[in-house]
FILO-68168 format. One line per field, with one value per atom (N, C-alpha, C, O): atom name; x, y, z; residue number from 0. Coordinates in pm, whole numbers, plus 50000, padded with zeros to 5 digits. Layout:
atom <- (CA, ...)
x <- (X, ...)
y <- (Y, ...)
z <- (Z, ...)
seq <- (NUM, ...)
// end
This chain:
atom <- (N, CA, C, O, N, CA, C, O, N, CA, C, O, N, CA, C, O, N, CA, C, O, N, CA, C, O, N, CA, C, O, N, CA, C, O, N, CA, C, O, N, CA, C, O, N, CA, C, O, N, CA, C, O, N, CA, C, O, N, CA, C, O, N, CA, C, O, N, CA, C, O, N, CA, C, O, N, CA, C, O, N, CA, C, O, N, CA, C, O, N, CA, C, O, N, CA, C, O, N, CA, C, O, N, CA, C, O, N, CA, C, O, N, CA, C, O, N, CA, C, O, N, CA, C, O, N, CA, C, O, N, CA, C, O, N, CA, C, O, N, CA, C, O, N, CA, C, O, N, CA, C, O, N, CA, C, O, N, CA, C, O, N, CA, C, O, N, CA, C, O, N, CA, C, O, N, CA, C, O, N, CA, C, O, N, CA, C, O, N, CA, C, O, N, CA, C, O, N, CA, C, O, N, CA, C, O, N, CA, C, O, N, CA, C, O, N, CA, C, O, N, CA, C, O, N, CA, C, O, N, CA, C, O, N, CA, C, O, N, CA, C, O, N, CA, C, O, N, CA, C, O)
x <- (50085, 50000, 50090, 50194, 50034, 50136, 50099, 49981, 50192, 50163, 50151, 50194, 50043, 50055, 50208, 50279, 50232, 50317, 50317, 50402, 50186, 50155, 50200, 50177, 50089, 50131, 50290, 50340, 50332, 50484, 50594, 50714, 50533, 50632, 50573, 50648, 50436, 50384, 50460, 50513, 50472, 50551, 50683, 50716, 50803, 50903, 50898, 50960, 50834, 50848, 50831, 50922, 50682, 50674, 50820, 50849, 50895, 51024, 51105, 51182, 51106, 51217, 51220, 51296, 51096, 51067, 51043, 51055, 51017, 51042, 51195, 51234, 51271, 51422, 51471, 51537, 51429, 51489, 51424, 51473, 51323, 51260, 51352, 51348, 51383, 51480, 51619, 51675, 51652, 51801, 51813, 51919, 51691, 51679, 51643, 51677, 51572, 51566, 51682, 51693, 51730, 51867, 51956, 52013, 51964, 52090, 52065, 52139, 51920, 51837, 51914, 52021, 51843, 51883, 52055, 52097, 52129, 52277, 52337, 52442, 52265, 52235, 52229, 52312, 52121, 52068, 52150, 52143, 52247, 52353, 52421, 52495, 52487, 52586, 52553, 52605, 52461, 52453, 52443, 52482, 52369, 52374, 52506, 52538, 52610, 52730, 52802, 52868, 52791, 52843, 52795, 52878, 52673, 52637, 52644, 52590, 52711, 52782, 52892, 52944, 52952, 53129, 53126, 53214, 53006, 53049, 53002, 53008, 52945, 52871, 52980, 53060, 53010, 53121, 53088, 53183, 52990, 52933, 52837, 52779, 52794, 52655, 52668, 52772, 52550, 52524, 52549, 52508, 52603, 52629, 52502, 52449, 52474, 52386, 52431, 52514, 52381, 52419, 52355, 52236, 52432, 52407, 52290, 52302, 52187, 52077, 52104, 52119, 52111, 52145, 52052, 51937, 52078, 51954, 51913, 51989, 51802, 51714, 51646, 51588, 51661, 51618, 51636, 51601)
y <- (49883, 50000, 50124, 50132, 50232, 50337, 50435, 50466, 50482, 50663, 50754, 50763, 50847, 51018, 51051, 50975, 51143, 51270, 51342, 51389, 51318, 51398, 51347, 51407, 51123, 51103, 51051, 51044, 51026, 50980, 51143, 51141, 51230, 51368, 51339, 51319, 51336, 51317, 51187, 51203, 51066, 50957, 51003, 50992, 51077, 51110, 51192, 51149, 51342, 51407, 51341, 51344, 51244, 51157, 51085, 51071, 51047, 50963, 51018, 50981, 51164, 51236, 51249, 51200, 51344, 51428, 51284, 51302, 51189, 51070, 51000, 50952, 51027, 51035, 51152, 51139, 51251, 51360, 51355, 51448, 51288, 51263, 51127, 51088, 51106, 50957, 51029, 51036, 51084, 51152, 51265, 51306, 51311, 51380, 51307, 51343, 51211, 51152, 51026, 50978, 51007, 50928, 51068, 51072, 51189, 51297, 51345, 51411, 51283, 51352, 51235, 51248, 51131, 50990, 50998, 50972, 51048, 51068, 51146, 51120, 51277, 51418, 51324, 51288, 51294, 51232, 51153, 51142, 51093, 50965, 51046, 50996, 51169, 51250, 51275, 51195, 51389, 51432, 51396, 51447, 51280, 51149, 51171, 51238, 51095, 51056, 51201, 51201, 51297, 51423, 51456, 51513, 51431, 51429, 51323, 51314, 51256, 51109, 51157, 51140, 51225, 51231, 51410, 51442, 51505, 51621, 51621, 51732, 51498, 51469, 51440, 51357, 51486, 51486, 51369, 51328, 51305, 51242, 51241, 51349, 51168, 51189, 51306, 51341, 51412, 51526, 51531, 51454, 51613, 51652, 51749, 51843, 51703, 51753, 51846, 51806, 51994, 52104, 52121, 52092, 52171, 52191, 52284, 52384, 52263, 52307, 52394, 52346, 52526, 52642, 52596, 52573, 52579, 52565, 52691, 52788, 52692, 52792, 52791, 52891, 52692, 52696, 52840, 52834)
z <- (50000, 50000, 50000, 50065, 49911, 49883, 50002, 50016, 50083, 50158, 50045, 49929, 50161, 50047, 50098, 50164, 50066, 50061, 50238, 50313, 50242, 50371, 50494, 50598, 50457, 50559, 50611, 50723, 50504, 50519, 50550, 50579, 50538, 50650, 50787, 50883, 50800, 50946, 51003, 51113, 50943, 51024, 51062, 51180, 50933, 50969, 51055, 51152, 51083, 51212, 51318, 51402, 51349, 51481, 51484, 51603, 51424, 51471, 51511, 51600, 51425, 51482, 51637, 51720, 51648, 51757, 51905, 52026, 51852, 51958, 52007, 52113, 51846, 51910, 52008, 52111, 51961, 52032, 52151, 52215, 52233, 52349, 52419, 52535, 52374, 52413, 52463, 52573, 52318, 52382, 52484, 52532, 52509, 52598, 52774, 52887, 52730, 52849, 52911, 53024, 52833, 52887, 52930, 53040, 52829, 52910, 53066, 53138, 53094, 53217, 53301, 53361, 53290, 53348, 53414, 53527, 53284, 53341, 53410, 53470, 53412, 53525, 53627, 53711, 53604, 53761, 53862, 53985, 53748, 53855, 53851, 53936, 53819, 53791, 53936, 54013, 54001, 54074, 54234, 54339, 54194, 54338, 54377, 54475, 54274, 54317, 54360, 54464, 54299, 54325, 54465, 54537, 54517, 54678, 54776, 54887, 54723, 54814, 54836, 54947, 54742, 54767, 54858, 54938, 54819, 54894, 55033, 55086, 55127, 55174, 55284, 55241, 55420, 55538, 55609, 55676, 55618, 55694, 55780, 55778, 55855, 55969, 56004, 56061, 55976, 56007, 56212, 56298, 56217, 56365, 56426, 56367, 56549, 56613, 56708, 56790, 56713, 56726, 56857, 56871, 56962, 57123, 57115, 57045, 57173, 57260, 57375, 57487, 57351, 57460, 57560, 57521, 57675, 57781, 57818, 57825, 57841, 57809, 57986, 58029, 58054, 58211, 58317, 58435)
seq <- (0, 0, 0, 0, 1, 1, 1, 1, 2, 2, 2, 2, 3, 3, 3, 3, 4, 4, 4, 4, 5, 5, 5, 5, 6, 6, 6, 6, 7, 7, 7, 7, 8, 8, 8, 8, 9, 9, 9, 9, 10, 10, 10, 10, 11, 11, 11, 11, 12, 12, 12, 12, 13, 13, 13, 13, 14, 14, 14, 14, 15, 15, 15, 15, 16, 16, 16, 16, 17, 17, 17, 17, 18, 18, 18, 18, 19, 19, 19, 19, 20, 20, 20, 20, 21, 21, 21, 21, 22, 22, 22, 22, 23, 23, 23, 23, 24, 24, 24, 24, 25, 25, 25, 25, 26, 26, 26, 26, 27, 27, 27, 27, 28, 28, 28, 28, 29, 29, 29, 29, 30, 30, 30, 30, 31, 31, 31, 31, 32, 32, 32, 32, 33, 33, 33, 33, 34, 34, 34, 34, 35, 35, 35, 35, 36, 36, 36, 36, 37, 37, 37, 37, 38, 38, 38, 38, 39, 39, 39, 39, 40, 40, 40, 40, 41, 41, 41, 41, 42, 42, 42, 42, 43, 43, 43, 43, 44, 44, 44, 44, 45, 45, 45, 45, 46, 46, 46, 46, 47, 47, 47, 47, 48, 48, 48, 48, 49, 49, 49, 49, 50, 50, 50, 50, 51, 51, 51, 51, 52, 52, 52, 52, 53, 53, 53, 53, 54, 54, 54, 54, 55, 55, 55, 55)
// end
């Protein structure tokens, strides 16, 4: 079965614009571990608990 003209640009844009949703969502995906690990390593350890002025 033959495509028009029309619908075979409409298929090629949907592919495009679905790649470019892919490559965009894996560059997110890699942000994402980027930044974890970037707050594991700037991360001092168990937050310290800060003295309580007594107030009595």
């Amino acid at each position: 079965m033959r495509q028009s003209k029309k619908e075979t640009r409409i298929r090629k844009a949907a592919g495009q614009l679905l790649h470019a949703d892919r490559r965009e969502a894996f560059a997110l995906a890699d942000t994402e571990d980027d930044m974890e690990a970037a707050a594991e390593w700037a991360s001092p350890g168990p937050a310290r608990r800060r003295e309580q002025p007594d107030h009595s």
